[in-house]
Structures are given as C-alpha cells and as structure tokens.
C-alpha positions in Angstrom: 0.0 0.0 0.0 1.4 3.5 -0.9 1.1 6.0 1.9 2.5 9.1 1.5 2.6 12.2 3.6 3.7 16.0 2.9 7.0 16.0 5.3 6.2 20.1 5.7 9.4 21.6 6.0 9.5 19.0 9.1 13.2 19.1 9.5 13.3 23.1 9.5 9.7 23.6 11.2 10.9 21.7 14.7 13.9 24.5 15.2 11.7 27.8 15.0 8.6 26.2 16.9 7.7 25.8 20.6 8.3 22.3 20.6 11.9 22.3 23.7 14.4 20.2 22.6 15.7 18.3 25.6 18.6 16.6 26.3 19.4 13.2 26.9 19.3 12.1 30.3 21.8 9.6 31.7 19.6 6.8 33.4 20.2 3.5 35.3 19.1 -0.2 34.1 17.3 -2.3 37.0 18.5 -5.9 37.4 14.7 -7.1 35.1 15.4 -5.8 31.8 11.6 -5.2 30.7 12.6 -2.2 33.9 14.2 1.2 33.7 14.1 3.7 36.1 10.6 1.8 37.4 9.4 2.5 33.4 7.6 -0.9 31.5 8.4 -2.1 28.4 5.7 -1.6 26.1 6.8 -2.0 22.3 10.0 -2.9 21.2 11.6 -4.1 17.7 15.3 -5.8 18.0 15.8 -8.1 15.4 18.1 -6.3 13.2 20.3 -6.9 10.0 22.4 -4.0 9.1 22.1 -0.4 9.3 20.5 2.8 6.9 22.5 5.8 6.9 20.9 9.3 7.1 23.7 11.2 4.6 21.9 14.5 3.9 19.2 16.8 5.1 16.7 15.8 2.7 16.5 12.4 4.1 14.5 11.3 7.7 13.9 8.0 9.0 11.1 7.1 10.6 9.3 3.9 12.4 5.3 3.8 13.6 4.3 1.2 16.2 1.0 1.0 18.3 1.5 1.9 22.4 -0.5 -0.2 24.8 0.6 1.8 27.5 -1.1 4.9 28.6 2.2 7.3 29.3 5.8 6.9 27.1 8.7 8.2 29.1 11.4 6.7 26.8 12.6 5.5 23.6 15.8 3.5 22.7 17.4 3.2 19.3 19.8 1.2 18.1 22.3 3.8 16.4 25.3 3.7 14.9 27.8 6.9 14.5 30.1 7.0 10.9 33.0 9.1 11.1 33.0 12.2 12.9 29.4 14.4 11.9 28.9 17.4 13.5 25.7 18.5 15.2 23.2 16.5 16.6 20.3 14.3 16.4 16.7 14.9 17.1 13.7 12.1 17.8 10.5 13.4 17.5 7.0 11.5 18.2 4.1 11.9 16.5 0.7 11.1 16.1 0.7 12.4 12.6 3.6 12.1 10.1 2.5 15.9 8.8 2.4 17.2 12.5 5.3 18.9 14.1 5.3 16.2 16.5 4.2 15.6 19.8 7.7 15.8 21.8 11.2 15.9 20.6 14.8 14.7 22.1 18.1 16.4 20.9 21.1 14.3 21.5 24.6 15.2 20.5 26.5 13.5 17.9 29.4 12.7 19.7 27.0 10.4 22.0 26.2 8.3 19.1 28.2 5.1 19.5 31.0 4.5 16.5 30.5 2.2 13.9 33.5 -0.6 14.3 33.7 -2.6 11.0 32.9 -6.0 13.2 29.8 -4.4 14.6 29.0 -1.5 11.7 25.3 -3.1 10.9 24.8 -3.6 14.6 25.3 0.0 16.7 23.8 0.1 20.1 20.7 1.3 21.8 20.7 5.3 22.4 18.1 6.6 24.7 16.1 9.3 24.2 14.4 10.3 27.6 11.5 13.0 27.7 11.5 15.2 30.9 8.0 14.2 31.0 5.7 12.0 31.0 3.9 12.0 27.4 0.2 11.0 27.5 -0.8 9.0 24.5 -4.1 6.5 23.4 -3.4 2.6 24.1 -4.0 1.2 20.0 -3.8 4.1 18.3 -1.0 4.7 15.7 2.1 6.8 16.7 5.6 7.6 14.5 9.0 8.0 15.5 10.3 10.4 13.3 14.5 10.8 13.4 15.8 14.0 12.0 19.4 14.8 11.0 20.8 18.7 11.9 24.3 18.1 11.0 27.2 19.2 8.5 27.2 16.6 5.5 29.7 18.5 3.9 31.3 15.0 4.0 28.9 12.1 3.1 31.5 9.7 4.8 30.6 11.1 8.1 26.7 10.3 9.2 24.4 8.6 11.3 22.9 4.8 10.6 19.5 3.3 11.8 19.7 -0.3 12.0 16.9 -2.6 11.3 15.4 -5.7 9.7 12.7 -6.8 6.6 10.2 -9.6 6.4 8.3 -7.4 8.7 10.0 -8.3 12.1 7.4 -5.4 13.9 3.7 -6.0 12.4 1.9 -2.9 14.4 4.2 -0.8 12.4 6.9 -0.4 9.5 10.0 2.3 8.3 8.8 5.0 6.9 11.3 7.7 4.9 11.4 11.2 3.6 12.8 12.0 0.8 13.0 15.9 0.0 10.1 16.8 2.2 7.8 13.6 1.6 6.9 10.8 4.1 6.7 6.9 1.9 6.6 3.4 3.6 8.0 2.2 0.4 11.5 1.4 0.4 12.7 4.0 -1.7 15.5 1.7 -3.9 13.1 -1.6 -3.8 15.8 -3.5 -2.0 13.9 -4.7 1.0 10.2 -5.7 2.0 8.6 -4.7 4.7 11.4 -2.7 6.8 11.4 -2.4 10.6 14.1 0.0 12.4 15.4 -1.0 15.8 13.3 0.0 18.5 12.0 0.3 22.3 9.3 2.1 24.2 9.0 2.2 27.9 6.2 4.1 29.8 3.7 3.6 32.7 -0.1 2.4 32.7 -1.2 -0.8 33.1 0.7 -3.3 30.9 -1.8 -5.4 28.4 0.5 -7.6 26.8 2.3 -10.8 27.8 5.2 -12.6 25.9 4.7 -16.0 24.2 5.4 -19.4 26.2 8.2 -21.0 25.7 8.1 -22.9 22.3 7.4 -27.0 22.3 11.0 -28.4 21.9 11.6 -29.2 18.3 10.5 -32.1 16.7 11.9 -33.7 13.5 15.6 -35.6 12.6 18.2 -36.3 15.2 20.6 -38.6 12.7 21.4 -36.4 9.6 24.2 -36.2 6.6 25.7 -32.8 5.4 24.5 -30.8 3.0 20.7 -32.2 3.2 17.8 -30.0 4.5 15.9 -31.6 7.6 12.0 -30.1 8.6 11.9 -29.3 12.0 8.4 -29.0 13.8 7.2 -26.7 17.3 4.4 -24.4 18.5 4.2 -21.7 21.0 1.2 -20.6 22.6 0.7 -16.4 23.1 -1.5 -15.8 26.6 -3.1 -12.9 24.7 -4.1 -14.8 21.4 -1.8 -12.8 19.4 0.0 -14.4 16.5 3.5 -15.3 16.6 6.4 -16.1 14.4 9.7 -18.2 15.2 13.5 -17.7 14.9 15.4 -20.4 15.4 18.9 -21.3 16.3 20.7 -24.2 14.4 24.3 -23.8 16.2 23.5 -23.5 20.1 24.3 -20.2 20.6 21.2 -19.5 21.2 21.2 -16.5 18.5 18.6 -16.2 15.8 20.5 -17.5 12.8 20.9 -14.5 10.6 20.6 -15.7 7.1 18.2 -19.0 7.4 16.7 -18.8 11.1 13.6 -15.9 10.8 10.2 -16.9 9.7 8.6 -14.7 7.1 4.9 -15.4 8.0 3.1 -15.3 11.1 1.3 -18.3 12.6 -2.2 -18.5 15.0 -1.3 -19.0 18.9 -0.7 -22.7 19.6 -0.4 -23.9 15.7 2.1 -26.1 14.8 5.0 -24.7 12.1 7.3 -26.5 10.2 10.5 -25.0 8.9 13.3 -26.8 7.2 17.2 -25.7 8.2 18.0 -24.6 4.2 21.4 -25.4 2.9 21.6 -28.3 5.9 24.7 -28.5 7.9 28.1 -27.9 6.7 29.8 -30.1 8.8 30.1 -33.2 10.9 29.2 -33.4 14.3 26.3 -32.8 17.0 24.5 -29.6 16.7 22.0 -27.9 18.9 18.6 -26.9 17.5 16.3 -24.5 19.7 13.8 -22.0 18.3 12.2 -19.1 19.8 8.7 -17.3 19.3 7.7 -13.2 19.1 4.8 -11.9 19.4 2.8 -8.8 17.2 4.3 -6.2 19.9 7.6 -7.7 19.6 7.5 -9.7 22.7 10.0 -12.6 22.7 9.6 -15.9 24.9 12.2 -17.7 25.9 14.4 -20.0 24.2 12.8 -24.1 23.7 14.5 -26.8 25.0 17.2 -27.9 22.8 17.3 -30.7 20.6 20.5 -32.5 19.8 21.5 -33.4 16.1 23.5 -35.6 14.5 25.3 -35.2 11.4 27.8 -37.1 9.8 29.5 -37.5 6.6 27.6 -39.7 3.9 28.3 -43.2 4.4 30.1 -44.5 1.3 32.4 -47.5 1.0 34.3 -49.8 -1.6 34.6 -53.6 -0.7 37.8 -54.1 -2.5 37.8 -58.1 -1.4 34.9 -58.6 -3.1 34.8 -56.2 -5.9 37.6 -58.4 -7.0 36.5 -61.2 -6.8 33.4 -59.7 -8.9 36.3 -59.1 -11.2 37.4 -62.5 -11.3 33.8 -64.0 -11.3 32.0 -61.7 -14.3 28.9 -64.1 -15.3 28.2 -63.7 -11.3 28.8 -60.2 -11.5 26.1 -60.2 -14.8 23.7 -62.3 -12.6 23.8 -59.5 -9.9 23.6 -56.9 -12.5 20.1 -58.1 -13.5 19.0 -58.5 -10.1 20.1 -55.8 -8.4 20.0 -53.4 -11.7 23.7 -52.8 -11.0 25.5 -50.5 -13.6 28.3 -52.0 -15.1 30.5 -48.8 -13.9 29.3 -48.9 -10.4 31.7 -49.8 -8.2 30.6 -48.3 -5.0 27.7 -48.9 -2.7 25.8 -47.1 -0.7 24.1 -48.0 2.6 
C-alpha cells in the first residue's frame, strides 16, 4: 500500500517552533530488563540486519508502532555513528507524520556510538528520555520520526539506523522522507517490509504478555551434510496474538541470521514446520532451539534444545569382493540383472 505524507518543511519547522528540545538524560538499568528507572516495556523491535545511513538533510527516517501503555517516558534506538558528523540528532513523536510532532529529544553526535567494522550493521541502543511523561491512546498509531541537523559536507561522516525486513514489527513499518515527503516504500526496492530497531517504555497498566516457551523441536536427530531436515514446534501467546519463530541451528542460542527468521506469522498454539536450508556444513552434533515473538515484539524464551547428529555420507568400496566380482564376471552379470547394477558402479551405498 502506498502512503504518502507532505513531510512540511518537518526538518526546519521543529527548530523555529515551541516544541523544547531536551537533552538526553543519563539513566540507570534495574536488574529485570523489561525495567528502567521503574518504566515498562511496552513496544519494542530488535531483530536487526544491518544499518541505513541518514547522509543529507533531505532524508529522515522514521518507524510507527501501536503503544499499549497509557504514558511513554522513553525511547531507545539502536544507532550507529560513521565518522565524525557534526551536530546533533533529534527524535520526534508523533501522532501524525504531517504534525510537528508531539515531543522531541536532541542528542549530541558525539553520544552516538562508532561504527567498528565488526559491529557496523549492529550499533547500540541510544536513549532518548523525555522530561516528562507523554500522555498517548493505548492502539492508536504513533511515528518516531528521526531527524538529521548536521554538517554533511562529507557524506562519509553520518548517522545509521539499523533494522530488519520480512516485517519483524507487524503494528508498524519504516517509513522515509525523501525531499520533504513521508513513503513506507522502500525507496530503492531492496527490502520488504522494513522495521528500524526499536524500544518504548512508559507507565499504565501493561496489556501484553510474551509468548510461552516454544514446544522443543520435533523432527531428525541422525542427519548427513548438506541435506535439508524439517523441524516442527508451536508456542502458545496468553493474549491470542499471533506469533512467528526464529530459530537457532548452532546452540548459541542466536537467531541464525541468514536461514533462522520466519517470514509469515502463525495462530497461537499452531504447529509450524521450517526446514534448516542449505543443511549442515559439517560433521558433528548440533544444537537446535527455536524461539517465538509476538505482534508487539515480545519474545519468549528460548525451547528446549534438541540435539542433532550429522555425519558424513556413508560410502564404502569392498575391495575383497569387488575383485572377486572381477574375477567372477557371469556372477557379476547375474547381480547386474537382479540388483539393476551399472556396469560402472563400483561403490555402494548403505
């Protein structure tokens, strides 16, 4: 579906209007991680692949989602910083893509974490803390809109967004400006159905529960490389939400980047198959688990593992009696017929 919004001068509007830009505040984590600073966890997006830059003041970045809390205090994103920009970076929340926006944050460049080449897709979270409370209406629609005010005299220097397709976040999706208009269609085509990285934490009474932990996968525990095994689970979500699965084919207990996501979403409690594609590489025993998420982007915890299997493919050449086969060729014609045996053949498998 193509949306698209009149962006209004959005990214000169915010400096000349009422709206105070406030800085970011330095806060402490509690020991539960769905806690800071006695805030819930409402709506949150983490699975991420690699990160969008914002390389001129034309372009914006922006992500809706669907509060079920009644008051957001914070937002994280999962930033990375490229070079050296100058200036600084402003969040603003809206209720309407065209508005000036509800609130806005201002943090400084310099507090955006560096883009290492091992972790350059990855960043880290960045919090953007309000100095108040912002009142907002459990299901109704709300955009994170991120705006550049830096020097890009040098487009090696920016800021990235990181994120995910296949539509990790299904309240919401990305959304971009593009000289001064709003689109939730991926401008160059590359990827479907883009989420950015994202958390919200406020106060109210919290509707949503995470999945239970997904029935330990079900399917083959002897396996040769290189073949493709269908594994089998279900998870059930407490709030009759649907789910989707990630699983984990190493042990690491990771999401598998490239072959662990599933694309579609599944009813609470129905059983999904997914195959491992490409198989295993290598010999040995492998761990499978698998993990669900819900529509708010709720994750339950990691299955029970299941232990795998895999081993080379079982080939062998009886030189004893493939000599004597040689030796013995109107027995070796009899077993031809009976066994359909190609005359070439000289290795059986088992």
């Amino acid at each position: 579906m193509n949306k698209r919004i009149l962006c209004l001068g959005i990214v000169s509007m915010f400096l000349v209007t009422g709206v105070t830009n406030l800085s970011a505040m330095e806060i402490k984590i509690n020991s539960d991680l769905n806690i800071v600073n006695d805030l819930q966890l409402d709506q949150q997006q983490t699975s991420f692949w690699e990160g969008w830059g914002i390389s001129s003041t034309d372009h914006a970045w922006g992500q809706s989602f669907v509060p079920t809390l009644e008051k957001i205090s914070l937002i994280k994103l999962r930033l990375s910083r490229d070079g050296n920009p100058k200036g600084e970076l402003v969040l603003l929340l809206c209720n309407h893509l065209e508005n000036i926006g509800l609130i806005s944050v201002t943090v400084p460049m310099d507090t955006i974490p560096l883009a290492e080449h091992e972790n350059y897709n990855k960043g880290d979270w960045v919090d953007f803390r309000f100095n108040e409370d912002l009142n907002v209406n459990p299901g109704q629609v709300y955009y994170i809109a991120l705006i550049p005010n830096y020097d890009f005299s040098d487009c090696d220097n920016h800021i990235a967004f990181a994120g995910d397709d296949y539509n990790p976040y299904p309240r919401g999706c990305a959304w971009y400006c593009y000289f001064g208009e709003w689109t939730d269609e991926e401008p160059h085509g590359y990827y479907n159905n883009l989420d950015f990285c994202f958390k919200t934490y406020g106060i109210g009474d919290i509707n949503n529960r995470q999945p239970q932990k997904p029935a330990k996968p079900e399917g083959t525990t002897n396996g040769t490389i290189g073949i493709e095994y269908t594994y089998s689970t279900f998870a059930i979500e407490p709030d009759g939400e649907k789910v989707k699965y990630g699983w984990d084919w190493d042990g690491d207990e990771e999401v598998d980047t490239d072959t662990g996501w599933m694309v579609d979403w599944h009813d609470s409690g129905e059983t999904v198959t997914f195959k491992n594609y490409g198989g295993w590489a290598s010999s040995g025993n492998y761990i499978v688990r698998v993990i669900a998420i819900d529509e708010n982007g709720w994750k339950s915890e990691w299955s029970d593992a299941l232990t795998v299997n895999i081993s080379k493919s079982k080939v062998f050449n009886h030189s004893f009696f493939l000599c004597f086969l040689q030796q013995h060729p109107t027995f070796y014609q009899l077993l031809q017929r009976f066994f359909n045996i190609s005359k070439t053949n000289s290795l059986f498998l088992i």
